[in-house]
PDB file of N, CA, C and O in Angstrom:
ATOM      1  N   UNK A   1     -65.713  44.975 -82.654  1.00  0.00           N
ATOM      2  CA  UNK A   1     -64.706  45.278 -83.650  1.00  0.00           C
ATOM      3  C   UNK A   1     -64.781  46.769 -83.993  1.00  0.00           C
ATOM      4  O   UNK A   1     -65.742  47.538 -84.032  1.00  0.00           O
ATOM      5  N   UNK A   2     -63.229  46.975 -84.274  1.00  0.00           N
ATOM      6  CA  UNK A   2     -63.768  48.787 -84.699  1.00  0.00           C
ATOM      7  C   UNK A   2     -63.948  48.814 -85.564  1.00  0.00           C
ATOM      8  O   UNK A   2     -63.748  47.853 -86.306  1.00  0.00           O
ATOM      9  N   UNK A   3     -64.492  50.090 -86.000  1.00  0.00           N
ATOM     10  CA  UNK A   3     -65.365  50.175 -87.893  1.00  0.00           C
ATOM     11  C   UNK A   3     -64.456  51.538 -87.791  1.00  0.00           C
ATOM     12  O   UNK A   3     -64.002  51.956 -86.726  1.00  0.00           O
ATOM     13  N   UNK A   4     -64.262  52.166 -89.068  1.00  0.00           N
ATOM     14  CA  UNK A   4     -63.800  53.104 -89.931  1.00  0.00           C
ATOM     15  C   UNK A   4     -64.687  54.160 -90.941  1.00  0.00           C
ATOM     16  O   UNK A   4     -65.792  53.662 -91.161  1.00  0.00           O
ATOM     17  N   UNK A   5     -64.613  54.708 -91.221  1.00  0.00           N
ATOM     18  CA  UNK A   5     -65.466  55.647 -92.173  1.00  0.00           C
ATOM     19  C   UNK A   5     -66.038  54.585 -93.250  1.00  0.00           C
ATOM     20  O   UNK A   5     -65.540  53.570 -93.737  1.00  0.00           O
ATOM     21  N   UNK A   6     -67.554  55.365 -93.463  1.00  0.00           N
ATOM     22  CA  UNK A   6     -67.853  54.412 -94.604  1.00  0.00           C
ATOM     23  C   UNK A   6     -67.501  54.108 -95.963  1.00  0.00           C
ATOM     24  O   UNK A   6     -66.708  54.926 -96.428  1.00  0.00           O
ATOM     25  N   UNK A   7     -67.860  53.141 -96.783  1.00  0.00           N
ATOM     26  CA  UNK A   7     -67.429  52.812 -97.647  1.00  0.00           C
ATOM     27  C   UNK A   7     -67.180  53.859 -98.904  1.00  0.00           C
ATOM     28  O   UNK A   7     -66.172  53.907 -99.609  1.00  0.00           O
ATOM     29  N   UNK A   8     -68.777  54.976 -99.035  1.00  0.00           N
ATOM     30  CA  UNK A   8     -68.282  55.963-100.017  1.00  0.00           C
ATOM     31  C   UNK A   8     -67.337  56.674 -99.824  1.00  0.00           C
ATOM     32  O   UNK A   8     -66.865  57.298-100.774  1.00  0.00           O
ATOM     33  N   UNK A   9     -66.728  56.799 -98.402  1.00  0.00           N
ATOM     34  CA  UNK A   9     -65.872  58.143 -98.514  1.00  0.00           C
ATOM     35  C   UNK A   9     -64.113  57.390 -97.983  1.00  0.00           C
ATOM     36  O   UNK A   9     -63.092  58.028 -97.727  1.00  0.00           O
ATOM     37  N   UNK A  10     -64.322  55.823 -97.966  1.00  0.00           N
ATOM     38  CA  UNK A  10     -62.822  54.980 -98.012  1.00  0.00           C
ATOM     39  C   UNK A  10     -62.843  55.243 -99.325  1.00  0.00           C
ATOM     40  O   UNK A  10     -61.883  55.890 -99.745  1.00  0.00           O
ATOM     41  N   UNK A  11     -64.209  54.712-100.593  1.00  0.00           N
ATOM     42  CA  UNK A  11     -63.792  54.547-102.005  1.00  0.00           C
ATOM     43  C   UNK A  11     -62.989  56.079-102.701  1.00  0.00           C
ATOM     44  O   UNK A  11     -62.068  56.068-103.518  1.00  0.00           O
ATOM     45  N   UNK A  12     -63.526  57.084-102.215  1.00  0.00           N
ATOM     46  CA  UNK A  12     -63.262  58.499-102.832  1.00  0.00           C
ATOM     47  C   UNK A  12     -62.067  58.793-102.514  1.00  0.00           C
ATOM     48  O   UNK A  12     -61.389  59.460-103.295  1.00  0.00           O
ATOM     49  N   UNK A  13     -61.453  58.271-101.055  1.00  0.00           N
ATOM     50  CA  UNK A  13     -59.719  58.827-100.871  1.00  0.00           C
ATOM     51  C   UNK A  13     -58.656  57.799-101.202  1.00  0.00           C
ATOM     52  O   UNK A  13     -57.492  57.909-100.818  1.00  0.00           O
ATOM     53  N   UNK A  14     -59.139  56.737-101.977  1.00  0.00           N
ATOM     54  CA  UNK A  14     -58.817  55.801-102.688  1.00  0.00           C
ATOM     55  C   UNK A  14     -58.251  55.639-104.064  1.00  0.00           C
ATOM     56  O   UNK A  14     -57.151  55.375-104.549  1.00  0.00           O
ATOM     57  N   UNK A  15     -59.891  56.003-104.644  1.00  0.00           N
ATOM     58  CA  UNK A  15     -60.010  56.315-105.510  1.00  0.00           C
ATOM     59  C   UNK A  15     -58.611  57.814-106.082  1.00  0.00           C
ATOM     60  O   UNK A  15     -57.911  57.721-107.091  1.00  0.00           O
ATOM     61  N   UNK A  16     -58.595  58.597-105.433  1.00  0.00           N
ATOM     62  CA  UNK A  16     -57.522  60.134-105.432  1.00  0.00           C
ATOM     63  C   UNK A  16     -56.345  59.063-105.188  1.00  0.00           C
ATOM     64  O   UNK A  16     -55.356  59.263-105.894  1.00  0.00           O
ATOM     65  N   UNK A  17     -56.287  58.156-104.469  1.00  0.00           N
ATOM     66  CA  UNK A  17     -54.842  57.291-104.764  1.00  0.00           C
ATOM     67  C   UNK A  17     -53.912  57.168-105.379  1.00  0.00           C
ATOM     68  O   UNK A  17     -52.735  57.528-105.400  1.00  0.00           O
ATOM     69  N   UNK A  18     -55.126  56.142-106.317  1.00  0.00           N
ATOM     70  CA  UNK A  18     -54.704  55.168-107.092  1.00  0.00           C
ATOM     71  C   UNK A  18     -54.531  56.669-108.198  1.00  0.00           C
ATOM     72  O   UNK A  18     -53.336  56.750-108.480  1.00  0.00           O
ATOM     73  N   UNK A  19     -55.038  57.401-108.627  1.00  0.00           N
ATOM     74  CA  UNK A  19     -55.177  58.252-109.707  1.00  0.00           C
ATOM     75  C   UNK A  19     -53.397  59.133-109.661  1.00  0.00           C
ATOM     76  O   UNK A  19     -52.558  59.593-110.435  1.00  0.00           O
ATOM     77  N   UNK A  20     -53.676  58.901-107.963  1.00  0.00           N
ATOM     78  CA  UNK A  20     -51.922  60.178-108.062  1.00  0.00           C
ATOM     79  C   UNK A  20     -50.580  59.136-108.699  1.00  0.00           C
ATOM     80  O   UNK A  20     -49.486  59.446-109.171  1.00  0.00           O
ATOM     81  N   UNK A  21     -51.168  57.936-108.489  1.00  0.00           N
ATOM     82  CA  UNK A  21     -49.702  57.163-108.558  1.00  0.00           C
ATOM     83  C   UNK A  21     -50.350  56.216-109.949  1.00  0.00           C
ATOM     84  O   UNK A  21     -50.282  55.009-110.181  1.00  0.00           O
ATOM     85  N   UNK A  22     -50.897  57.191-110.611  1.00  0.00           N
ATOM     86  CA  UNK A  22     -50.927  57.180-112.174  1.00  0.00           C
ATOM     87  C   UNK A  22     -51.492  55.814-112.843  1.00  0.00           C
ATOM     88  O   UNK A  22     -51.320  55.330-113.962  1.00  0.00           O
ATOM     89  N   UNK A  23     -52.260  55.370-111.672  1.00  0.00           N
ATOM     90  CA  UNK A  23     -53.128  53.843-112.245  1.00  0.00           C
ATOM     91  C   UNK A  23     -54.477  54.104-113.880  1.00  0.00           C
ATOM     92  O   UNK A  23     -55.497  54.784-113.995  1.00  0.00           O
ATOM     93  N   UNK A  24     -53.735  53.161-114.834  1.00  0.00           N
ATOM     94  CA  UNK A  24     -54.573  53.780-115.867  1.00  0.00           C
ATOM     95  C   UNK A  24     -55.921  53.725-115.931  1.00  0.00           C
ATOM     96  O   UNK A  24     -56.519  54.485-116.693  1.00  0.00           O
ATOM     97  N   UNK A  25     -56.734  52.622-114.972  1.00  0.00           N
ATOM     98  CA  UNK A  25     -58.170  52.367-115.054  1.00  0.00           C
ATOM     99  C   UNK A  25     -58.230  52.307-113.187  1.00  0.00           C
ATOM    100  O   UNK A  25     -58.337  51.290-112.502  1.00  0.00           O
ATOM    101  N   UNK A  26     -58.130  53.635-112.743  1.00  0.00           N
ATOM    102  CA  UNK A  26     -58.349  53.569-111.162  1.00  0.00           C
ATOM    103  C   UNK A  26     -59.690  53.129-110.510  1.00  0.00           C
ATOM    104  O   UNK A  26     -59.886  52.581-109.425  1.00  0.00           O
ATOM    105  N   UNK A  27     -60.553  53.522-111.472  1.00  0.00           N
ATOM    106  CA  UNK A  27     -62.331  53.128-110.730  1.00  0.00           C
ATOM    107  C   UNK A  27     -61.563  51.398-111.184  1.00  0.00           C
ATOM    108  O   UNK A  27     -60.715  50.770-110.550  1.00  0.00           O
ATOM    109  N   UNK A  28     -61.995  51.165-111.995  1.00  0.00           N
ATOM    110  CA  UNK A  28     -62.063  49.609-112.080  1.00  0.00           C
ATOM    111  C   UNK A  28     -61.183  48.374-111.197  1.00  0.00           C
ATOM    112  O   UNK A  28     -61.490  47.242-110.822  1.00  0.00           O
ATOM    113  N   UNK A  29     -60.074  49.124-111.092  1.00  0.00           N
ATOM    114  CA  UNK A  29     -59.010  48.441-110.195  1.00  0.00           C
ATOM    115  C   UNK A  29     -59.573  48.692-108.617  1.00  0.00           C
ATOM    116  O   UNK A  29     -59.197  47.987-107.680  1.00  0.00           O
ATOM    117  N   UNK A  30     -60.338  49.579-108.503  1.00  0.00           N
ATOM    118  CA  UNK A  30     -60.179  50.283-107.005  1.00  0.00           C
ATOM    119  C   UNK A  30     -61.853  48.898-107.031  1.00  0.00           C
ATOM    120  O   UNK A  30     -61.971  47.794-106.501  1.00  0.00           O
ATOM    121  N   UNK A  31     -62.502  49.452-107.616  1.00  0.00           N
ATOM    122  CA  UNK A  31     -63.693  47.890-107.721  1.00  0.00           C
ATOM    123  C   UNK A  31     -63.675  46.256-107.890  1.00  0.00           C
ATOM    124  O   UNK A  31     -64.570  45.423-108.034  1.00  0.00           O
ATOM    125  N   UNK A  32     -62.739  46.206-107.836  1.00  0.00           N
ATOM    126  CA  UNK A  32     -62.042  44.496-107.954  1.00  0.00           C
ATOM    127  C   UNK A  32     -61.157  44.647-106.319  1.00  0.00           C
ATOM    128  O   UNK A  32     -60.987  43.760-105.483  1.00  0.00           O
ATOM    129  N   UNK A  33     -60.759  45.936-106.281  1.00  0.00           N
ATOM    130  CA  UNK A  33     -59.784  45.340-104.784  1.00  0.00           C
ATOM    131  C   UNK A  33     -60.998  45.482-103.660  1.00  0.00           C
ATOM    132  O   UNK A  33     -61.152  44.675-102.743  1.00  0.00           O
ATOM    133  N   UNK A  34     -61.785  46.575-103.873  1.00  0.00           N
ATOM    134  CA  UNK A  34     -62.911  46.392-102.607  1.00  0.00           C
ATOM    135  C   UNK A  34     -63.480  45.236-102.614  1.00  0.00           C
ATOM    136  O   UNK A  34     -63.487  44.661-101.526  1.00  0.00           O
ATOM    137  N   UNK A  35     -64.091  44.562-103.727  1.00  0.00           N
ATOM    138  CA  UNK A  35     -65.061  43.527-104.113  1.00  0.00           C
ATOM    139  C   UNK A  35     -63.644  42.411-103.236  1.00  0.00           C
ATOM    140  O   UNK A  35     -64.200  41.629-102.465  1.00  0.00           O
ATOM    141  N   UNK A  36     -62.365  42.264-103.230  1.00  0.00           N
ATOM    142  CA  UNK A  36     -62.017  41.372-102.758  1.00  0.00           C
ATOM    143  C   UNK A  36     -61.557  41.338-100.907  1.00  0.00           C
ATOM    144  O   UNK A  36     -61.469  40.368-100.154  1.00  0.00           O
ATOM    145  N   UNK A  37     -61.322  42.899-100.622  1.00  0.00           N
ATOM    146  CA  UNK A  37     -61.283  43.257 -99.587  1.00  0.00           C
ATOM    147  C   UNK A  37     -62.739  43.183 -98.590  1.00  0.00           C
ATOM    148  O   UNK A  37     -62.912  42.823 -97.425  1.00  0.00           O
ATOM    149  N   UNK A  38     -63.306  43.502 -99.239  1.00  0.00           N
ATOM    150  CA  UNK A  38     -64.853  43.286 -98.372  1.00  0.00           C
ATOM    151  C   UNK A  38     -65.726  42.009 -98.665  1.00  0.00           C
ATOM    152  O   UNK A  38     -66.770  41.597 -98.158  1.00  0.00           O
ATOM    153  N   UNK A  39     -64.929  41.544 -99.650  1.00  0.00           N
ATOM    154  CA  UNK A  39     -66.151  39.921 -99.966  1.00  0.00           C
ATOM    155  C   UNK A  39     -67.868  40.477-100.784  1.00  0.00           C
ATOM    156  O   UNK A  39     -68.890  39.818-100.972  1.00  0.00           O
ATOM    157  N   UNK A  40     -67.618  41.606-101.031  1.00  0.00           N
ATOM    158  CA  UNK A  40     -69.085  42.150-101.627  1.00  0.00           C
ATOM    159  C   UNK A  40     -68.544  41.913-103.431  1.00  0.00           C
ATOM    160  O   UNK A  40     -67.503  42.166-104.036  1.00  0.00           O
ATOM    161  N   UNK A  41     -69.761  41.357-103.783  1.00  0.00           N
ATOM    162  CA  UNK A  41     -70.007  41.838-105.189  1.00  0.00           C
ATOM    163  C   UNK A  41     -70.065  43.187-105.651  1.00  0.00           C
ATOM    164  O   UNK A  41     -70.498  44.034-104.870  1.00  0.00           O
ATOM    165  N   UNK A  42     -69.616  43.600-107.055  1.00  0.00           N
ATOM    166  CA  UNK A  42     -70.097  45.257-107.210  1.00  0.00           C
ATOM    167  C   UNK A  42     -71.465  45.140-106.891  1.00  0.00           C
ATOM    168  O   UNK A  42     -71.586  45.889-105.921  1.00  0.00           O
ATOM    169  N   UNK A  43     -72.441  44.701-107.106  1.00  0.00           N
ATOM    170  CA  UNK A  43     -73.384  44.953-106.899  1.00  0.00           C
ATOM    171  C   UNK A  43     -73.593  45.337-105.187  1.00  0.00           C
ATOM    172  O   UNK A  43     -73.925  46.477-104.863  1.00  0.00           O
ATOM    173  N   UNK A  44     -73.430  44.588-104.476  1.00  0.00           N
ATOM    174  CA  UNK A  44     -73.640  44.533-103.428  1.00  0.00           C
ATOM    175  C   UNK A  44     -72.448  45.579-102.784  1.00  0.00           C
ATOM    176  O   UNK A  44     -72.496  45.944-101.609  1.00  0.00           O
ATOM    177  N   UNK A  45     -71.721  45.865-103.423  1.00  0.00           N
ATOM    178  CA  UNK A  45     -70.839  47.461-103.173  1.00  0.00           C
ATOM    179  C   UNK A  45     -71.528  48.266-102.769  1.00  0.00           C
ATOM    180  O   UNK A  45     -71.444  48.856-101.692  1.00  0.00           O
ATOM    181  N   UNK A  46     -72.697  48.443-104.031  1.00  0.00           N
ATOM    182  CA  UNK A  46     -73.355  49.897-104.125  1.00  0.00           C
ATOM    183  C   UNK A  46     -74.290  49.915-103.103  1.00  0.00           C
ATOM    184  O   UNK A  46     -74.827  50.984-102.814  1.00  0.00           O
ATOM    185  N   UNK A  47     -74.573  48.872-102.500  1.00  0.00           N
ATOM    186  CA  UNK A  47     -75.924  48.867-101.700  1.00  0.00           C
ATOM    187  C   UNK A  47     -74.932  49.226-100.091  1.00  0.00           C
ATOM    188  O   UNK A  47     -75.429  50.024 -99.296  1.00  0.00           O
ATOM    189  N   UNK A  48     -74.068  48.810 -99.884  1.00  0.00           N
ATOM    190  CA  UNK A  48     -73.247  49.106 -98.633  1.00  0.00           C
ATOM    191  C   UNK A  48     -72.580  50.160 -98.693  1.00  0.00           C
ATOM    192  O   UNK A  48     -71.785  50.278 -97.760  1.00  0.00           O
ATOM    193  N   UNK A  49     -72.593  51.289 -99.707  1.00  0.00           N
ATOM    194  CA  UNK A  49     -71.520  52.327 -99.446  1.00  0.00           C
ATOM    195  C   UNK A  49     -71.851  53.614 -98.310  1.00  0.00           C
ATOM    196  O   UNK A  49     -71.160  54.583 -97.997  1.00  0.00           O
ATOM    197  N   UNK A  50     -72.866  53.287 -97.966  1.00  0.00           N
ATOM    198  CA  UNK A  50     -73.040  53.810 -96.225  1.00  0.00           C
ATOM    199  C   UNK A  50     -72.735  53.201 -94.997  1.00  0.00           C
ATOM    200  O   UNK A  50     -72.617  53.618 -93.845  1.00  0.00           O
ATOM    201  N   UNK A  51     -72.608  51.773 -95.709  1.00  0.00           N
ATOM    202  CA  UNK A  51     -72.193  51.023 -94.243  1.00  0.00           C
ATOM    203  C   UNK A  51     -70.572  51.652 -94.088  1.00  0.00           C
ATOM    204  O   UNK A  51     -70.047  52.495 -94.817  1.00  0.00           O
ATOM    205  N   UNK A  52     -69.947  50.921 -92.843  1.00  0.00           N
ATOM    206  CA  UNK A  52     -68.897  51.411 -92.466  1.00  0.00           C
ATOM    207  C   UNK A  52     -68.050  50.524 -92.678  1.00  0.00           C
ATOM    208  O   UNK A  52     -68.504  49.435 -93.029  1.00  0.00           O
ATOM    209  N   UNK A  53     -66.735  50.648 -92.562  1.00  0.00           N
ATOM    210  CA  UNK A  53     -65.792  49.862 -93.315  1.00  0.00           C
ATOM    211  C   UNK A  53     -65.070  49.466 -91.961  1.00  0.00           C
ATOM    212  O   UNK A  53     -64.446  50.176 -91.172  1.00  0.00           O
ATOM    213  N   UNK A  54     -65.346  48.125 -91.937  1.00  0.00           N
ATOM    214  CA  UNK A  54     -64.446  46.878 -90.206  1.00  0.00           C
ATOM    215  C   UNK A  54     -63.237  47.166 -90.536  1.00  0.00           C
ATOM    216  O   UNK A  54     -63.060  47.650 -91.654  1.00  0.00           O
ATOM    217  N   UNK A  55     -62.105  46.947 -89.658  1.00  0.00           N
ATOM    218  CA  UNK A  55     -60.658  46.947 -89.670  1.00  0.00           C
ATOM    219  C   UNK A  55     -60.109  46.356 -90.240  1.00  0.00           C
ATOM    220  O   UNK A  55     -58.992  46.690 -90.633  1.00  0.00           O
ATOM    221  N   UNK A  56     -60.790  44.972 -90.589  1.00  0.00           N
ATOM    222  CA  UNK A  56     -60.413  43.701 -91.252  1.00  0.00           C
ATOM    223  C   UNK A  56     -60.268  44.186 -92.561  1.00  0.00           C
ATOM    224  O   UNK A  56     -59.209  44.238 -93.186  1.00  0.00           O
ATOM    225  N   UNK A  57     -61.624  44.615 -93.035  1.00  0.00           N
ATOM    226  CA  UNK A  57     -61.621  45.054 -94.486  1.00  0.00           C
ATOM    227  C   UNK A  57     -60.253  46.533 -94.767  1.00  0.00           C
ATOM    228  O   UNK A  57     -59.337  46.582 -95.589  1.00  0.00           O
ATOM    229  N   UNK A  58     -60.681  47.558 -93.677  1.00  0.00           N
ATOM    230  CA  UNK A  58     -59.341  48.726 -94.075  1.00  0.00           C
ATOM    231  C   UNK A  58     -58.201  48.166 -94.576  1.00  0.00           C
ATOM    232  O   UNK A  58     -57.673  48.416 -95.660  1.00  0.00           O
ATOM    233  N   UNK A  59     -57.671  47.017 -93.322  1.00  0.00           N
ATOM    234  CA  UNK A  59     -56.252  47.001 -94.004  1.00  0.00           C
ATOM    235  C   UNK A  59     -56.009  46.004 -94.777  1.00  0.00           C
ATOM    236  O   UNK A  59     -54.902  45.833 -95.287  1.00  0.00           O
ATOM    237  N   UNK A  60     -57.094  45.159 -94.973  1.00  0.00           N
ATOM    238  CA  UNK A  60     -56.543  44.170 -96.597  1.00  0.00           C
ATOM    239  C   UNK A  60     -57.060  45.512 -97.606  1.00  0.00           C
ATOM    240  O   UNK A  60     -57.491  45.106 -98.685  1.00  0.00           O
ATOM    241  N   UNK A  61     -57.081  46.455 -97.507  1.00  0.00           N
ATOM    242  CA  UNK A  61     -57.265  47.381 -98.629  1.00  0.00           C
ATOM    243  C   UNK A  61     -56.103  47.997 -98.554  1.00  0.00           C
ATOM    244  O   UNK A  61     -55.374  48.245 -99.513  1.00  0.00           O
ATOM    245  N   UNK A  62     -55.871  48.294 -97.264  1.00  0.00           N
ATOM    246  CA  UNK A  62     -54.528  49.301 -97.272  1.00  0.00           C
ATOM    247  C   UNK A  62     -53.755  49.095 -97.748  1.00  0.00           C
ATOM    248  O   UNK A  62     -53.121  49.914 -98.414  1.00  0.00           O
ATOM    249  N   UNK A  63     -53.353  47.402 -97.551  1.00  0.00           N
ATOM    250  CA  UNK A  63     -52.228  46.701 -98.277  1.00  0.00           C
ATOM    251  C   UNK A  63     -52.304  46.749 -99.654  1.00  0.00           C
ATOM    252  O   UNK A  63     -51.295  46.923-100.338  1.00  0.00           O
ATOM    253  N   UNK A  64     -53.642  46.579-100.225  1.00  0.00           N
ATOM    254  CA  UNK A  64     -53.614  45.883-101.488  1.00  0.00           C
ATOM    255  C   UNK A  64     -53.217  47.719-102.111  1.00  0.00           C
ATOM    256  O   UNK A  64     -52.266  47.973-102.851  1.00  0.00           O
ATOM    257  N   UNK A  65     -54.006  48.550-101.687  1.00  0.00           N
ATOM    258  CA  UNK A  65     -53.590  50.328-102.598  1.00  0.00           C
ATOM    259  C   UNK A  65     -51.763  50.541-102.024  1.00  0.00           C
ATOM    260  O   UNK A  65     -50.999  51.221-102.710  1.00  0.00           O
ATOM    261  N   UNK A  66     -51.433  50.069-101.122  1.00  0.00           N
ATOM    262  CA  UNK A  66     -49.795  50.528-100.975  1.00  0.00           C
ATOM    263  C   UNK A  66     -49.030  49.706-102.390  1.00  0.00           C
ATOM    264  O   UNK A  66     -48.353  50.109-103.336  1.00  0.00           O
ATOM    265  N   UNK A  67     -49.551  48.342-101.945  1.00  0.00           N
ATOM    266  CA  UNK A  67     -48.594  46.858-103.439  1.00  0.00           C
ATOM    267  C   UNK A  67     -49.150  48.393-104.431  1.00  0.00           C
ATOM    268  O   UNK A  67     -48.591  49.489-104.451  1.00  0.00           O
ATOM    269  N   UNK A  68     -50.284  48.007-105.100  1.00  0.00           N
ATOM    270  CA  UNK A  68     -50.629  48.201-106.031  1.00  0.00           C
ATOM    271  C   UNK A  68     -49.980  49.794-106.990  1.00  0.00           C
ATOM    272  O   UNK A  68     -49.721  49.815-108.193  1.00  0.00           O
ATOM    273  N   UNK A  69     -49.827  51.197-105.836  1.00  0.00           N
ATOM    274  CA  UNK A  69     -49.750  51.896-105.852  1.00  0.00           C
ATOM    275  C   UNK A  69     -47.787  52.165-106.070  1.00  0.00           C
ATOM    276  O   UNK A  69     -47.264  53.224-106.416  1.00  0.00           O
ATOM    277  N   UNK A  70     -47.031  50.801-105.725  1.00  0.00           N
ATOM    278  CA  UNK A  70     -45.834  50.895-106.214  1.00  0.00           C
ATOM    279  C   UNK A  70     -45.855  50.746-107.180  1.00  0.00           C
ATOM    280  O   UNK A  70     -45.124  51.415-107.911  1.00  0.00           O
ATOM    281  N   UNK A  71     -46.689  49.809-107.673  1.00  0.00           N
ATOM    282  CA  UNK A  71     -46.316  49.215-109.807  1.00  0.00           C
ATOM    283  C   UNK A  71     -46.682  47.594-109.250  1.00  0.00           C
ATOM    284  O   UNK A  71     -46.528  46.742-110.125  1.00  0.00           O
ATOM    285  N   UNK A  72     -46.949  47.300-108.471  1.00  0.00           N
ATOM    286  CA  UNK A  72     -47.345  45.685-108.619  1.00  0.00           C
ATOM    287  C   UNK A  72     -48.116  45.316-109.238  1.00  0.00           C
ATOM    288  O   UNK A  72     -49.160  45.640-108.672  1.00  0.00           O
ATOM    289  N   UNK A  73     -48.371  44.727-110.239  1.00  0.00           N
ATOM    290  CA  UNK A  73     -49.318  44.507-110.690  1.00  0.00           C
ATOM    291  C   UNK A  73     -51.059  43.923-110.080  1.00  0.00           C
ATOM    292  O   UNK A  73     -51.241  43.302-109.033  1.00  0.00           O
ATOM    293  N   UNK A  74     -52.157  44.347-111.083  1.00  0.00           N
ATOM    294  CA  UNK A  74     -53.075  44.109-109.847  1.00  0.00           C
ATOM    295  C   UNK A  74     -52.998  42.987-109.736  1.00  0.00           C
ATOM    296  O   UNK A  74     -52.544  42.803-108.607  1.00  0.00           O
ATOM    297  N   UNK A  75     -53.272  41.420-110.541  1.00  0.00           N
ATOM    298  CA  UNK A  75     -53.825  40.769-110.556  1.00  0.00           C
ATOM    299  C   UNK A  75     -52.865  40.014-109.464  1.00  0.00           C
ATOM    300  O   UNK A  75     -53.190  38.892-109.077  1.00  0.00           O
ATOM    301  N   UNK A  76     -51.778  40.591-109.017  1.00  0.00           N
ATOM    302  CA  UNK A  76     -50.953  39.677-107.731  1.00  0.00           C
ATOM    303  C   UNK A  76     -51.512  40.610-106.230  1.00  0.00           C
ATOM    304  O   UNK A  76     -51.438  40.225-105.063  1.00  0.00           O
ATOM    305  N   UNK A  77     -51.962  41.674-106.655  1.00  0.00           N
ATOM    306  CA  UNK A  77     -52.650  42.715-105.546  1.00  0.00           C
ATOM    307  C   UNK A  77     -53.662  42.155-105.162  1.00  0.00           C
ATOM    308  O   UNK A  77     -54.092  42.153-104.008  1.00  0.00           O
ATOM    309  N   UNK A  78     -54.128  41.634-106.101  1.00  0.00           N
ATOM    310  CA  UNK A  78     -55.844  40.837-105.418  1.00  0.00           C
ATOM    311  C   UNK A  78     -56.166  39.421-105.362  1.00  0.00           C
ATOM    312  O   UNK A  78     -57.153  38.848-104.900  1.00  0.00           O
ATOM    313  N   UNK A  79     -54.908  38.889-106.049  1.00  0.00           N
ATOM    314  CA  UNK A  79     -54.723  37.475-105.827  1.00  0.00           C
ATOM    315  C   UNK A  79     -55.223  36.242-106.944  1.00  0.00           C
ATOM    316  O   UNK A  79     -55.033  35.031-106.830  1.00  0.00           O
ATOM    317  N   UNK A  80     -55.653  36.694-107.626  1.00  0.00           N
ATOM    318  CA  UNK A  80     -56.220  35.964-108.703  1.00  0.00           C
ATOM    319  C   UNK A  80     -56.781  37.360-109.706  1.00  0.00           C
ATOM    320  O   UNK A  80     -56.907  38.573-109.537  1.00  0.00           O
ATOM    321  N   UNK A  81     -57.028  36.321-110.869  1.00  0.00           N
ATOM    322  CA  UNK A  81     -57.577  36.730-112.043  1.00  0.00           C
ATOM    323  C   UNK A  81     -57.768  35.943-113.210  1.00  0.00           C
ATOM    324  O   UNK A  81     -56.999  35.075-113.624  1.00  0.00           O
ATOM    325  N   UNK A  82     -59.106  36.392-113.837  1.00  0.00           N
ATOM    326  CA  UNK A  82     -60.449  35.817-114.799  1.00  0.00           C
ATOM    327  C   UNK A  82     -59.452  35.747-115.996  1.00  0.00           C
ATOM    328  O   UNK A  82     -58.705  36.690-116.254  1.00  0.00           O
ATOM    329  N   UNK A  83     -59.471  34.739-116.623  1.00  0.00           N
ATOM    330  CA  UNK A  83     -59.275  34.527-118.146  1.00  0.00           C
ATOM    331  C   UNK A  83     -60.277  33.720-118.884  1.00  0.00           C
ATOM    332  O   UNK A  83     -60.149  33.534-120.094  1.00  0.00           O
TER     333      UNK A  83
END
């Protein structure tokens, strides 16, 4: 499978994303879509952000920062959400 740049430096041009297209809590949103794009816990985020990021994971991210980055709301960007 091909891999992609690793995870700190997908989260950082991400992260500049979500911020240009004026998301009000960009770390937190950008940490719920990885955590659902990669299947990692935050915790288990921090321990992989050298690993490299599979294809699988890029583009369920890609998708979810394009939705998200029009005005979709997240909680239909990532598919569920905690009440």
């Amino acid at each position: 499978m091909t891999t992609f740049r690793s995870w700190r430096e997908v989260r950082a041009a991400s992260l500049e994303r979500l911020r240009d297209a004026s998301i009000d809590h960009p770390a937190q949103e950008l940490r719920w879509m990885i955590e659902r794009a990669s299947g990692r816990t935050s915790a288990e985020q921090v321990a992989a952000l050298d690993e490299a990021v599979t294809e699988r994971e890029a583009v369920h991210l890609e998708a979810m920062l394009t939705r998200r980055g029009a005005g979709e709301p997240l909680q239909y960007v990532v598919g569920s959400w905690g009440f």
